[in-house]
PyMOL CGO cylinders between C-alpha atoms (Angstrom):
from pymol import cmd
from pymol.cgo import CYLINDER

trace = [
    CYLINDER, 18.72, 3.04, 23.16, 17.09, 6.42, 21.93, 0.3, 1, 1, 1, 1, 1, 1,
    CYLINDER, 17.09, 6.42, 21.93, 15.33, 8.89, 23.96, 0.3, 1, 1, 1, 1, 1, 1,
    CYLINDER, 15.33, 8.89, 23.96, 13.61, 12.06, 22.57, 0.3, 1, 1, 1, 1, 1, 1,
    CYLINDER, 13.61, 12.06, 22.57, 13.15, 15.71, 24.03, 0.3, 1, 1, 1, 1, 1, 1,
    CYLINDER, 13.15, 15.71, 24.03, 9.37, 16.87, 23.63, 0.3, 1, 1, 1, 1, 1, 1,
    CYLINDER, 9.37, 16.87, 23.63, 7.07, 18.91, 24.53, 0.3, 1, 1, 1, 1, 1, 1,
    CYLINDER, 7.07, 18.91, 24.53, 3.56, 17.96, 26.54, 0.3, 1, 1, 1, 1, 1, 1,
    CYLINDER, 3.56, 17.96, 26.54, 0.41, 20.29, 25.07, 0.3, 1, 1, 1, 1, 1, 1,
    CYLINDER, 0.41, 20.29, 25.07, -0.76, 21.47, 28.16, 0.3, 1, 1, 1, 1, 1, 1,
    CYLINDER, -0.76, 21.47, 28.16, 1.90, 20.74, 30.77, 0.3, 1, 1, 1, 1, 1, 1,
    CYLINDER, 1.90, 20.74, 30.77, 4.11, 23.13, 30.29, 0.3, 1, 1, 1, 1, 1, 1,
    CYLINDER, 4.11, 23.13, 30.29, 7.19, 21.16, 30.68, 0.3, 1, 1, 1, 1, 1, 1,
    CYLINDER, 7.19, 21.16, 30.68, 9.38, 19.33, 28.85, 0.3, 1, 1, 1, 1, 1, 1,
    CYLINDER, 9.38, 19.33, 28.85, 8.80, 15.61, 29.13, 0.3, 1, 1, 1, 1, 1, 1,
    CYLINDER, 8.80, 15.61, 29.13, 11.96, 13.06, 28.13, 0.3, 1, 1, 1, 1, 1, 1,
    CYLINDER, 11.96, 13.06, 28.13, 10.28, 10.01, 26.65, 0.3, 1, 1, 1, 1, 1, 1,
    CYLINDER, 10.28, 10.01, 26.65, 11.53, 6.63, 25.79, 0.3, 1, 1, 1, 1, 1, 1,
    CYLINDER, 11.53, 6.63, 25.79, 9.83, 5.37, 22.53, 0.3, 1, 1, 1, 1, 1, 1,
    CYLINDER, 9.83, 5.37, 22.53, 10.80, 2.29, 23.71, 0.3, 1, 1, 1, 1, 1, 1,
    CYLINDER, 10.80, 2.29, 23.71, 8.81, -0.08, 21.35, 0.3, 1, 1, 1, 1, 1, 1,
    CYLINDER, 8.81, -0.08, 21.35, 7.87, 1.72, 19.23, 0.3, 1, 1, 1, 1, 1, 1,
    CYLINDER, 7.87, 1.72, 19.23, 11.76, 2.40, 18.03, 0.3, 1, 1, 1, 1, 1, 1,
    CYLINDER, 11.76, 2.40, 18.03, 12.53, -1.62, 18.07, 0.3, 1, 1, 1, 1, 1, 1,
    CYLINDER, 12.53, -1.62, 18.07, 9.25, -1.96, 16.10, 0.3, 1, 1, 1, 1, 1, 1,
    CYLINDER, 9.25, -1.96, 16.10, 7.22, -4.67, 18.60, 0.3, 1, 1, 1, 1, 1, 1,
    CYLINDER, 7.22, -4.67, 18.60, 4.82, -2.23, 18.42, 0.3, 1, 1, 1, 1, 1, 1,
    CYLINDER, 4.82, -2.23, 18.42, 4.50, -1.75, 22.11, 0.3, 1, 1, 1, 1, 1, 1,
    CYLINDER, 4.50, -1.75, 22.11, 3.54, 1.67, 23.97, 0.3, 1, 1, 1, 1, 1, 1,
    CYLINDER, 3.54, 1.67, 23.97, 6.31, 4.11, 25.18, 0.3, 1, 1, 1, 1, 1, 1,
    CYLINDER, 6.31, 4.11, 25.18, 6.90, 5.03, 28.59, 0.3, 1, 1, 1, 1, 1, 1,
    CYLINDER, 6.90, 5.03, 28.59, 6.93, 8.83, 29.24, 0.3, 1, 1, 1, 1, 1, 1,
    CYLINDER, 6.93, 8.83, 29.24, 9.13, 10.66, 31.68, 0.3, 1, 1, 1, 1, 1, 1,
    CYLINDER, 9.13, 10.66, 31.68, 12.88, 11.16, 31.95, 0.3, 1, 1, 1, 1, 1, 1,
    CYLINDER, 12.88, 11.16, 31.95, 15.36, 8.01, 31.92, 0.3, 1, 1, 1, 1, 1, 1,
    CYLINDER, 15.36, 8.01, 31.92, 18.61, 7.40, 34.05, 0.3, 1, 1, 1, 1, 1, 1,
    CYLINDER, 18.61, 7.40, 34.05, 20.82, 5.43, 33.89, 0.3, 1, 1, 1, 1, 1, 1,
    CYLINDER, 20.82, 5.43, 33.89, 22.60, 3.71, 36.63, 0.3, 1, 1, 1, 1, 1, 1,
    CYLINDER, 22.60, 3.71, 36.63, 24.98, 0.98, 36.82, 0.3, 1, 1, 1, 1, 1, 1,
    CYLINDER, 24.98, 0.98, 36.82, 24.25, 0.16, 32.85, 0.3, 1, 1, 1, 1, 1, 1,
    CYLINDER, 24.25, 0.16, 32.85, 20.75, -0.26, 33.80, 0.3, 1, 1, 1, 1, 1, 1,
    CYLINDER, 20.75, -0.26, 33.80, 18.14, 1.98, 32.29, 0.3, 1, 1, 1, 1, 1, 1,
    CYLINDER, 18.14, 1.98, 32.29, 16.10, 3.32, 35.09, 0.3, 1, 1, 1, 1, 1, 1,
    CYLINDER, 16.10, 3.32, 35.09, 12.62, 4.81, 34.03, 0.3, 1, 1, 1, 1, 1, 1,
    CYLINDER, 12.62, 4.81, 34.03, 10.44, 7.60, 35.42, 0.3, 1, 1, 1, 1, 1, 1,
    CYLINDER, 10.44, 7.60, 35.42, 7.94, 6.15, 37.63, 0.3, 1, 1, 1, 1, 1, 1,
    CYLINDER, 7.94, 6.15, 37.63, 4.96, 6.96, 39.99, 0.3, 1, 1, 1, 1, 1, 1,
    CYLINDER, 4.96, 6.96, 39.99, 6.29, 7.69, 43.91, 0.3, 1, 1, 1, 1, 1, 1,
    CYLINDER, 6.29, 7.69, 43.91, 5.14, 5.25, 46.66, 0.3, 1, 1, 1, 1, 1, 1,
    CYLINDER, 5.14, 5.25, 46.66, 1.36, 7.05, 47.92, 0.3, 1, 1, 1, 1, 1, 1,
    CYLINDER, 1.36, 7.05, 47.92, -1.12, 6.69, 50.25, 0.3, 1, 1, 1, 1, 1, 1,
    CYLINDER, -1.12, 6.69, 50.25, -4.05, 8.29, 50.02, 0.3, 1, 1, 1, 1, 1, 1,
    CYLINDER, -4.05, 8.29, 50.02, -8.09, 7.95, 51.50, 0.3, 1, 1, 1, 1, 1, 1,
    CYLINDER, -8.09, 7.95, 51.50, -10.88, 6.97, 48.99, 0.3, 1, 1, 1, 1, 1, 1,
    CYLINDER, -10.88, 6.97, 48.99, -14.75, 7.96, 48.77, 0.3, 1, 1, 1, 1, 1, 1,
    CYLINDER, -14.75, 7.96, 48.77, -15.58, 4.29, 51.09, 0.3, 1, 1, 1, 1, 1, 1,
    CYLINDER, -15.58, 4.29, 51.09, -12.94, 5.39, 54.11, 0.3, 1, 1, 1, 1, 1, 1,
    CYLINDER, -12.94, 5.39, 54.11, -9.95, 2.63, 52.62, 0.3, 1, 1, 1, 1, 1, 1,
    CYLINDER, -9.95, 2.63, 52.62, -6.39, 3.54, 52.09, 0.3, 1, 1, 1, 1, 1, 1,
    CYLINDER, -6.39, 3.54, 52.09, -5.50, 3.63, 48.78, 0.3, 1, 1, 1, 1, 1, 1,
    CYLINDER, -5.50, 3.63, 48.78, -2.01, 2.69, 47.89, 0.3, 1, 1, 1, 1, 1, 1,
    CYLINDER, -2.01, 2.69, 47.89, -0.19, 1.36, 45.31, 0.3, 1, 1, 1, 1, 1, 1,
    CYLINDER, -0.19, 1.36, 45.31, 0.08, -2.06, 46.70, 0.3, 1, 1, 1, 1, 1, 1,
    CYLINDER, 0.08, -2.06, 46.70, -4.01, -1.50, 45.38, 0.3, 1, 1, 1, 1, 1, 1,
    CYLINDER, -4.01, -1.50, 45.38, -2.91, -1.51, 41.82, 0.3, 1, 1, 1, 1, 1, 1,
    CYLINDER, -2.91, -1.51, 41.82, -0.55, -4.64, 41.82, 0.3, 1, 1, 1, 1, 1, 1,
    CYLINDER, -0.55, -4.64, 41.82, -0.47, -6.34, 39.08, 0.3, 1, 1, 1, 1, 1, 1,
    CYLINDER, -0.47, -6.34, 39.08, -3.01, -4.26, 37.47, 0.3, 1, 1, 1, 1, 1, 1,
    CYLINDER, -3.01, -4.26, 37.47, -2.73, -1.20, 35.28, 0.3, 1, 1, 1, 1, 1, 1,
    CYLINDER, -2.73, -1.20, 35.28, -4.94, 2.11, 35.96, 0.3, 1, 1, 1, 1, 1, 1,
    CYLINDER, -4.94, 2.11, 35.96, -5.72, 5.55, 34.90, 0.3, 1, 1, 1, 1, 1, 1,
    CYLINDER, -5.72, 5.55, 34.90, -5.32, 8.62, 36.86, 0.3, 1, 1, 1, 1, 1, 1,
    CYLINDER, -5.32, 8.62, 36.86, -6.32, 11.94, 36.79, 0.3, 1, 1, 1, 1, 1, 1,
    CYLINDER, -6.32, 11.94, 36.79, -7.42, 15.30, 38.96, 0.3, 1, 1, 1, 1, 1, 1,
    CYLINDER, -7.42, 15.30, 38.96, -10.26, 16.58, 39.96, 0.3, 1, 1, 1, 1, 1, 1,
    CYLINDER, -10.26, 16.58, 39.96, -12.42, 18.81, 42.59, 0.3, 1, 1, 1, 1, 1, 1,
    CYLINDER, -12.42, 18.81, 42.59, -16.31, 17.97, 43.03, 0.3, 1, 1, 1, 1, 1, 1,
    CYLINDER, -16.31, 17.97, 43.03, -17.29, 21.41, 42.88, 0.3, 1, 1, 1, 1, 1, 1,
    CYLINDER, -17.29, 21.41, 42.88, -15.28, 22.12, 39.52, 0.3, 1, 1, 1, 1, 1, 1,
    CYLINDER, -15.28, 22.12, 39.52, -17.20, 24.67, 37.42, 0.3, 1, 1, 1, 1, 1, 1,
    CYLINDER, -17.20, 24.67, 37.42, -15.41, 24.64, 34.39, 0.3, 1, 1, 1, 1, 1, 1,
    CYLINDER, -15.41, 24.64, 34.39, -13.66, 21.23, 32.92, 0.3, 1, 1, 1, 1, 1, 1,
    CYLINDER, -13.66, 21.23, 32.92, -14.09, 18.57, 35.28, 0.3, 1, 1, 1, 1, 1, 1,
    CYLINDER, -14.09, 18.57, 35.28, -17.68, 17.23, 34.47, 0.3, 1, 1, 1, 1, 1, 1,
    CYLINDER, -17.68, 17.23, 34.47, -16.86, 16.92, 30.53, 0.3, 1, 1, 1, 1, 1, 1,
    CYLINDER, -16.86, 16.92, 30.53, -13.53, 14.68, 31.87, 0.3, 1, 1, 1, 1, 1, 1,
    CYLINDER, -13.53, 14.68, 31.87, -15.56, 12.42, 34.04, 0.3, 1, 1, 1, 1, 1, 1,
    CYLINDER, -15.56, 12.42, 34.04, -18.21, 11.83, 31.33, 0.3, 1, 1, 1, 1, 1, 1,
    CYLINDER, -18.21, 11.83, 31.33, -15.35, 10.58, 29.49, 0.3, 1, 1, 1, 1, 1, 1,
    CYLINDER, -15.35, 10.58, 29.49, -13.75, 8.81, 32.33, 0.3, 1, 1, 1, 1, 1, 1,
    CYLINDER, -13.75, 8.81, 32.33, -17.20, 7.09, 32.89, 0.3, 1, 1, 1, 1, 1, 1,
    CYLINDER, -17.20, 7.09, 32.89, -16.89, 6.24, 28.86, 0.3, 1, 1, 1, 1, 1, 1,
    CYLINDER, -16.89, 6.24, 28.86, -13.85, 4.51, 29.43, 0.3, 1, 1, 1, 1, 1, 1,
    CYLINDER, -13.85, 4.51, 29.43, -15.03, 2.73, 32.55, 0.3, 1, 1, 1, 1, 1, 1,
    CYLINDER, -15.03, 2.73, 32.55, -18.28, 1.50, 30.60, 0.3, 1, 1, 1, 1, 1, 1,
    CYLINDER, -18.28, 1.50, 30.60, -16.26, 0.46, 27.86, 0.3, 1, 1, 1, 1, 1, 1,
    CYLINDER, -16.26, 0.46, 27.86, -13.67, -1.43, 30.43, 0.3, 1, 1, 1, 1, 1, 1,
    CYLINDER, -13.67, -1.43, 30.43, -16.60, -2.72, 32.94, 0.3, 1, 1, 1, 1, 1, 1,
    CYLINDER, -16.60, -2.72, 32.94, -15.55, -6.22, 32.67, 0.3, 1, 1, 1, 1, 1, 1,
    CYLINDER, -15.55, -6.22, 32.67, -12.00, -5.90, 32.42, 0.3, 1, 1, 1, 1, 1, 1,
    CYLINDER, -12.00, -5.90, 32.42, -10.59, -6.79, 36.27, 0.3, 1, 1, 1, 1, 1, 1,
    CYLINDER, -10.59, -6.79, 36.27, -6.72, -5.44, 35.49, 0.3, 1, 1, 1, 1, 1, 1,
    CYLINDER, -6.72, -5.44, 35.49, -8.00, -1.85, 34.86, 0.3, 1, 1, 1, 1, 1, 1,
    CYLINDER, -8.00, -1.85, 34.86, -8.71, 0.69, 37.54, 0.3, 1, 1, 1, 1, 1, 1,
    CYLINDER, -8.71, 0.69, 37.54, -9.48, 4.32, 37.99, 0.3, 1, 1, 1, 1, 1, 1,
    CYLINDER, -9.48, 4.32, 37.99, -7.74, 6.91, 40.39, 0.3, 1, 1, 1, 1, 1, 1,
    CYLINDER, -7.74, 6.91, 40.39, -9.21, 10.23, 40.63, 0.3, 1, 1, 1, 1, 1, 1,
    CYLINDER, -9.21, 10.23, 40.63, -7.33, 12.65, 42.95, 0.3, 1, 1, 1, 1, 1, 1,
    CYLINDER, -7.33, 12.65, 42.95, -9.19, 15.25, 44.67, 0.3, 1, 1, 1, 1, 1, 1,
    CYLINDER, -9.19, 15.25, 44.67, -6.94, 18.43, 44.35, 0.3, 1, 1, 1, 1, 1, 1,
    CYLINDER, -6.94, 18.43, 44.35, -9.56, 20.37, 47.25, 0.3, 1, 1, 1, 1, 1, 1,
    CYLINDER, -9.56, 20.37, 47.25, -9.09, 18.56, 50.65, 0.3, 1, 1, 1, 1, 1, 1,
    CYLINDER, -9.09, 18.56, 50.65, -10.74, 21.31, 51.76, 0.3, 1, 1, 1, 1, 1, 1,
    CYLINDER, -10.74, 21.31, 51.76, -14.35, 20.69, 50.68, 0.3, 1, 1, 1, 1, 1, 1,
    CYLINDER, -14.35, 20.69, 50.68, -13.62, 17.24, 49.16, 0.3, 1, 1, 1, 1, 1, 1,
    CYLINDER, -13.62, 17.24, 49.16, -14.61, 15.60, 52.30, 0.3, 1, 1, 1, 1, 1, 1,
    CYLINDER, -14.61, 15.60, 52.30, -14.87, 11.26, 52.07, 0.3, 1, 1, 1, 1, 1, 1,
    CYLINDER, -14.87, 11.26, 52.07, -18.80, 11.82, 52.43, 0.3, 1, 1, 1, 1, 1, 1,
    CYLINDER, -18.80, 11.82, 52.43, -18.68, 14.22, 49.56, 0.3, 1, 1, 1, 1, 1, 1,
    CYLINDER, -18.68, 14.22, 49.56, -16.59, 12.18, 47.59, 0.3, 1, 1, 1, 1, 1, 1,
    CYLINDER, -16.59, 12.18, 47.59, -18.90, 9.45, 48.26, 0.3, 1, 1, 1, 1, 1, 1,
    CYLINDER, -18.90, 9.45, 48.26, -22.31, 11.45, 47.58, 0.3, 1, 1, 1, 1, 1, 1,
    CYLINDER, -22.31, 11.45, 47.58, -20.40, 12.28, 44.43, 0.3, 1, 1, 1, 1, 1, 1,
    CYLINDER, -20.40, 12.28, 44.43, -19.41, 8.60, 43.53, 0.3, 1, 1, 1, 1, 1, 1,
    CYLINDER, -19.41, 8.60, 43.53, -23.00, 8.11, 44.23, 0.3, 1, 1, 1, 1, 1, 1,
    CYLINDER, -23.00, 8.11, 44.23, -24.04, 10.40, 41.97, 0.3, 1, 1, 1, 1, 1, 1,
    CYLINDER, -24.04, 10.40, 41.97, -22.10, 9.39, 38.73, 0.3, 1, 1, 1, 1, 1, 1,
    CYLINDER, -22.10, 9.39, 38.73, -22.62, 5.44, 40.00, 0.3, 1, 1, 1, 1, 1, 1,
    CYLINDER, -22.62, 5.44, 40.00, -19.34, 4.27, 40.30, 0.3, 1, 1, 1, 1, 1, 1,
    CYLINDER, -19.34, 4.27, 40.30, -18.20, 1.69, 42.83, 0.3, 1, 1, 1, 1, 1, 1,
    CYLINDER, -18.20, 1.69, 42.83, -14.89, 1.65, 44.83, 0.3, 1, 1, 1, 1, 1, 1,
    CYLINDER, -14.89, 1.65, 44.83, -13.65, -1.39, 43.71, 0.3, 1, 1, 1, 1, 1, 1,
    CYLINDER, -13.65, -1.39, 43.71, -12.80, -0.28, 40.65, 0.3, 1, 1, 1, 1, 1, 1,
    CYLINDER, -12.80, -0.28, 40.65, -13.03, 3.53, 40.81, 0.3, 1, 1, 1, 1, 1, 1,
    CYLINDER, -13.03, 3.53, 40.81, -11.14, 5.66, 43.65, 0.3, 1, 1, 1, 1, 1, 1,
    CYLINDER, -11.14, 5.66, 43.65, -11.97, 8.79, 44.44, 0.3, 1, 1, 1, 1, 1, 1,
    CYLINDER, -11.97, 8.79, 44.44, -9.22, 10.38, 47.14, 0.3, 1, 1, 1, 1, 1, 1,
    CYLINDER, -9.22, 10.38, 47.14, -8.80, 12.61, 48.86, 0.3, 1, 1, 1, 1, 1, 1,
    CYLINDER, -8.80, 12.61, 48.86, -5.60, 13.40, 51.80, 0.3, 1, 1, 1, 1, 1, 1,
    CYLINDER, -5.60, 13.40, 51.80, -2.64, 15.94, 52.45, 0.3, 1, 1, 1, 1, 1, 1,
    CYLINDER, -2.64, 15.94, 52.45, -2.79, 18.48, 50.08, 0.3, 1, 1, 1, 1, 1, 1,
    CYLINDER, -2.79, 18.48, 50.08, 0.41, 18.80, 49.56, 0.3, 1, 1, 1, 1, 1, 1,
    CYLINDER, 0.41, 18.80, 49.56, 1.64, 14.88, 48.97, 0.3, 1, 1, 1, 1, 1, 1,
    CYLINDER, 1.64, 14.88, 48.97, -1.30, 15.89, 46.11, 0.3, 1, 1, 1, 1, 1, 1,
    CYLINDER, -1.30, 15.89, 46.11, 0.21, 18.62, 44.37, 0.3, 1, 1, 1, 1, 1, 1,
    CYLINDER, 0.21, 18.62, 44.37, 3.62, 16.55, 44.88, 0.3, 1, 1, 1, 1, 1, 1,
    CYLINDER, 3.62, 16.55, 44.88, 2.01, 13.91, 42.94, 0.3, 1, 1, 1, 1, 1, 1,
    CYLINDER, 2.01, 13.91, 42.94, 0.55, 15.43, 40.42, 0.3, 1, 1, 1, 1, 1, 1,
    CYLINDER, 0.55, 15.43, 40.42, 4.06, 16.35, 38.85, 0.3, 1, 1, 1, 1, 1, 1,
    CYLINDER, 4.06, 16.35, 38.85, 4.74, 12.54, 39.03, 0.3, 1, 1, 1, 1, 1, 1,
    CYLINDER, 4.74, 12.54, 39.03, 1.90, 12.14, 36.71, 0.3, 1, 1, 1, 1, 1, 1,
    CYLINDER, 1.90, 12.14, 36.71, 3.24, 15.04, 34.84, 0.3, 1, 1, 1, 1, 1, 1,
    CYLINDER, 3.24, 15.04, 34.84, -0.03, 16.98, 35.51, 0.3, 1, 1, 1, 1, 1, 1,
    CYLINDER, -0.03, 16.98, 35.51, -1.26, 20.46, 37.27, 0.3, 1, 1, 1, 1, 1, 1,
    CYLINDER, -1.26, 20.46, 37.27, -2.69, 20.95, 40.22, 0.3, 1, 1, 1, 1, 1, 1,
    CYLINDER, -2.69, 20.95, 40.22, -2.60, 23.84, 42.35, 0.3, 1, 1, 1, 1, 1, 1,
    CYLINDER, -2.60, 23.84, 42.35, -4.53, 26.24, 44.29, 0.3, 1, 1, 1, 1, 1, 1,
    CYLINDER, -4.53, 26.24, 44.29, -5.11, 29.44, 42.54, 0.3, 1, 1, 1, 1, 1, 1,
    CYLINDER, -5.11, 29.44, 42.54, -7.29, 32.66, 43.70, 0.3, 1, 1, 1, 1, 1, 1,
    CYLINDER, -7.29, 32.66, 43.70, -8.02, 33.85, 40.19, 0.3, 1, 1, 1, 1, 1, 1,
    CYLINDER, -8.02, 33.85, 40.19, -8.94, 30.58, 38.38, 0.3, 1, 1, 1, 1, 1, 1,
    CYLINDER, -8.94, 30.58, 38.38, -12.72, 29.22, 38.29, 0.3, 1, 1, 1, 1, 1, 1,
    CYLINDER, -12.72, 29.22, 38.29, -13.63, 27.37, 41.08, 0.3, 1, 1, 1, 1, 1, 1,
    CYLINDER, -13.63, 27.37, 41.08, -10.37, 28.64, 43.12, 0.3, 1, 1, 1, 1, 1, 1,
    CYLINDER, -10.37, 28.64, 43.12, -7.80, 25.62, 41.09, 0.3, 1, 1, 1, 1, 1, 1,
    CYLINDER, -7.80, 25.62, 41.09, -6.15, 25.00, 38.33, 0.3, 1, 1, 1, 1, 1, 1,
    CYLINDER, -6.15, 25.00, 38.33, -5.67, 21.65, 36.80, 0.3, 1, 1, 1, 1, 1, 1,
    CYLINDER, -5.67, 21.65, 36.80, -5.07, 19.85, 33.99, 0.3, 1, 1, 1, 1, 1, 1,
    CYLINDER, -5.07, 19.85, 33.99, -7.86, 18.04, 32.13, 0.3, 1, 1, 1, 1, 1, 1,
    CYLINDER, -7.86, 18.04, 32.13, -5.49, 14.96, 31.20, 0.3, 1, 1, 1, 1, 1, 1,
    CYLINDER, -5.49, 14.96, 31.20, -6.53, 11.28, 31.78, 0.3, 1, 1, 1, 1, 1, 1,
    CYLINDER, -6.53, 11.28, 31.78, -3.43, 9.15, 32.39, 0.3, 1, 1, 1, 1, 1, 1,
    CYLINDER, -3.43, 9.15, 32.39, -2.34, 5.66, 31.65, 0.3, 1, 1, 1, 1, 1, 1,
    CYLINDER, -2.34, 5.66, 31.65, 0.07, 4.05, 34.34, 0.3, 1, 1, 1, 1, 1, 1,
    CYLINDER, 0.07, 4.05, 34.34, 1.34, 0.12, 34.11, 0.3, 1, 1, 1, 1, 1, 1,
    CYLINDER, 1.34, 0.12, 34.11, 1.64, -2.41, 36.52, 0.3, 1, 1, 1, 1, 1, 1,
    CYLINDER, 1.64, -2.41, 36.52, 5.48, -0.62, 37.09, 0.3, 1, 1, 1, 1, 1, 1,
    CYLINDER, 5.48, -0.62, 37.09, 3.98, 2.58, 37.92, 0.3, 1, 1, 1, 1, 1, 1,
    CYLINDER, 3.98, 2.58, 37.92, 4.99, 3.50, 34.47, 0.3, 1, 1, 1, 1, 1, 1,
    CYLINDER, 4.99, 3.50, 34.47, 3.41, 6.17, 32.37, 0.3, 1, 1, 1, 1, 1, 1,
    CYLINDER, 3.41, 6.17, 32.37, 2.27, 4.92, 29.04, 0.3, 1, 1, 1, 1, 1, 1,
    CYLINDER, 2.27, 4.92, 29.04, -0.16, 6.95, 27.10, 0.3, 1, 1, 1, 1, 1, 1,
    CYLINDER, -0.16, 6.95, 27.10, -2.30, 10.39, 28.24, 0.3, 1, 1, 1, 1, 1, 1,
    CYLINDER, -2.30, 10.39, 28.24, -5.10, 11.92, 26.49, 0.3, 1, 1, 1, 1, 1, 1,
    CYLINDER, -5.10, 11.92, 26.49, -6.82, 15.43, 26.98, 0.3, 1, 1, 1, 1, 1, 1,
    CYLINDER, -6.82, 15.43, 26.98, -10.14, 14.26, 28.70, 0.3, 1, 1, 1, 1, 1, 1,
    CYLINDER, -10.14, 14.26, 28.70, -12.18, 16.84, 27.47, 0.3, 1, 1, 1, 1, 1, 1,
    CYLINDER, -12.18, 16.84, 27.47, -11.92, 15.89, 23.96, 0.3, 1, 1, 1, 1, 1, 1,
    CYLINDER, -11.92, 15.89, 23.96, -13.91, 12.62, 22.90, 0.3, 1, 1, 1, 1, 1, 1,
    CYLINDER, -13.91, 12.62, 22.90, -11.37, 11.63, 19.96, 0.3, 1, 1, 1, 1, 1, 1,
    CYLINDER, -11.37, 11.63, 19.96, -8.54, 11.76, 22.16, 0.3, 1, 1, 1, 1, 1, 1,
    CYLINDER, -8.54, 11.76, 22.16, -10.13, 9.17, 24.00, 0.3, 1, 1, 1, 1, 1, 1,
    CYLINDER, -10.13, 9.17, 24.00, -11.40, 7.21, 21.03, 0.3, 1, 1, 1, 1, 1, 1,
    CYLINDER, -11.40, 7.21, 21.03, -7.74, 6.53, 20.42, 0.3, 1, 1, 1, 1, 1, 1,
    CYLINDER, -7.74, 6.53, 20.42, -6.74, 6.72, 24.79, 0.3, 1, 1, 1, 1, 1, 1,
    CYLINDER, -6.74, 6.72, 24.79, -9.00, 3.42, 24.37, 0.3, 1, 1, 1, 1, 1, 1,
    CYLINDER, -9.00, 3.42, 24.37, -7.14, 1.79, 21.83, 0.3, 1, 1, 1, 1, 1, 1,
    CYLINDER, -7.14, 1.79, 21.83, -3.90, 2.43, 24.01, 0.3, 1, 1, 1, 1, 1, 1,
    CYLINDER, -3.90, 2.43, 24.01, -5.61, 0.67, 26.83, 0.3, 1, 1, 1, 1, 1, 1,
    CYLINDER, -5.61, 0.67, 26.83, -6.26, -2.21, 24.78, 0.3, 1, 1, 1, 1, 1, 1,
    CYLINDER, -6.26, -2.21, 24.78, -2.68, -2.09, 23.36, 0.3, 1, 1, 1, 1, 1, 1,
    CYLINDER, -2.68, -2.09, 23.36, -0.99, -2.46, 27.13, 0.3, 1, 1, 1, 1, 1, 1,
    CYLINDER, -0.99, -2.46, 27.13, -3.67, -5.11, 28.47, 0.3, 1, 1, 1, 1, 1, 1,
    CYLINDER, -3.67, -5.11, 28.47, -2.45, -7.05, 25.54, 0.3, 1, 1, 1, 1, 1, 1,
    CYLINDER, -2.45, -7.05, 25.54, 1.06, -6.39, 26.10, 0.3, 1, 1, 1, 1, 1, 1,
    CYLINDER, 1.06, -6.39, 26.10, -0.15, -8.02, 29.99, 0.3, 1, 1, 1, 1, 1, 1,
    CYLINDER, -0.15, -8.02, 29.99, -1.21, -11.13, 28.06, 0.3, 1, 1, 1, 1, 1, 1,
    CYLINDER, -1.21, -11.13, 28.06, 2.07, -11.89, 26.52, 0.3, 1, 1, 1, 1, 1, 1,
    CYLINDER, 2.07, -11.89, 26.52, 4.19, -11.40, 29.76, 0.3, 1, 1, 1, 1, 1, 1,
]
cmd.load_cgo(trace, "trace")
């Protein structure tokens, strides 16, 4: 089994990833983070257990996403610079997706300060997008930022950057293992041309399990 060191445009990390398909040529997606191995079992990077409040008061957890695969990404309503061109994507995706019941959305608020649930929800409102698919959370700040690194992402508070964050702009694709699979930069439309395609790729990977 092959693993291979790279590094992640934007995240400014290094980023162990297991072309695990891709290598053994069944054409499947890898799975991004670092691999262990314990016991002769290969144990792969995954997303930590969360709990978190969405725009509609309900916990969000990841017994929400069982059996189902969603993306993820983070965001502050009152984001100046990047976050509107992400979320017109992210709303591309969700159009494109609208009748697909395994895929959800997870957008993390990274400013529990302002990001109230009734903003969340005036701003759900406002780009039409319903809870049942679509989570908008908010909760402690800092089980945020923790979990942002999970999802190999940026978010932080940060005097000097517009809007008083900084973020990444990357839309992430996790399994129904809390796996990583694919990412895209959400601010560029190609990238998620192709983001698309790797959604497609993984609910068809569903079908044959």
């Amino acid at each position: 089994m092959r693993t291979s060191l790279f590094i992640v445009a934007g995240f400014g990390i290094l980023v162990l990833s297991l072309m695990s398909c891709g290598d053994s040529g069944d054409d499947k997606l890898p799975v991004y983070g670092e691999i262990t191995i314990e016991n002769g079992d290969s144990i792969y990077h995954s997303i930590r257990d969360f709990s978190f409040i969405n725009q509609d008061s309900q916990v969000v957890n990841n017994a929400t996403f069982e059996d189902k695969i969603y993306i993820s990404d983070f965001f502050f309503t009152s984001c100046p610079t990047i976050c509107p061109r992400v979320k017109k994507q992210m709303l591309r995706i969700y159009e494109a997706f609208e009748k697909e019941p395994r895929l959800e959305f997870l957008s993390h608020s990274i400013d529990s300060k302002r990001d109230s649930v009734p903003v969340l929800k005036a701003y759900a409102d406002k780009i039409n997008i319903s809870s049942d698919r679509w989570h908008l959370v908010t909760g402690d700040t800092k089980a945020i930022y923790d979990i942002a690194k999970d999802y190999f992402s940026i978010a932080v508070e940060d005097p000097n950057a517009p809007g008083g964050y900084d973020h990444s702009g990357y839309i992430i694709l996790v399994d129904k293992d809390r796996h990583i699979r694919a990412y895209c930069d959400g601010t560029n439309e190609e990238e998620v041309d192709a983001f698309m395609v790797k959604i497609r790729k993984l609910l068809a990977e569903m079908d044959k399990m």
